[in-house]
N, C-alpha and C positions, 0 to 999 in steps of 0.2 A: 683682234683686240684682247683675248683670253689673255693671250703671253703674257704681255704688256702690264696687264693687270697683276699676272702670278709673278712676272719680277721684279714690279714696285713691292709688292707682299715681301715676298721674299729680299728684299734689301732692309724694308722696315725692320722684319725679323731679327737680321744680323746687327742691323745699329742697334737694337733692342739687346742683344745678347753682349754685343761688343760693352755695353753700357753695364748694366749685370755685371762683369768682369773686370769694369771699373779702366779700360783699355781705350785710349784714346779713338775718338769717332772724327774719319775727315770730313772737312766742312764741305758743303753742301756746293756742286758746281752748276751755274749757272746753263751752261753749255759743254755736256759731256761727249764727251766720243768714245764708241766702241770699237776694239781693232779687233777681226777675225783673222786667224790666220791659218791654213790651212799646214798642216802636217809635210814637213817637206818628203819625197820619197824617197825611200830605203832603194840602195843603189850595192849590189852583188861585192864583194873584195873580193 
């Protein structure tokens, strides 16, 4: 649950700075999704 913790922190932070900079903040989603995506592999020429 640490993470979790540190990247609510860490987004507060950036709407925080985004705001500071007077830079538009997107509104808040109800139900977000994260897409991981893994590095595709480097293939020889």
């Amino acid at each position: 649950m640490k993470f979790s913790y540190k990247a609510r922190r860490g987004m507060e932070e950036y709407v925080e700075v985004l705001r500071e900079q007077r830079m538009p903040v997107p509104d808040t989603n109800p139900a977000p999704t994260i897409i991981i995506r893994n590095e595709a592999e480097k293939t020889a020429v």
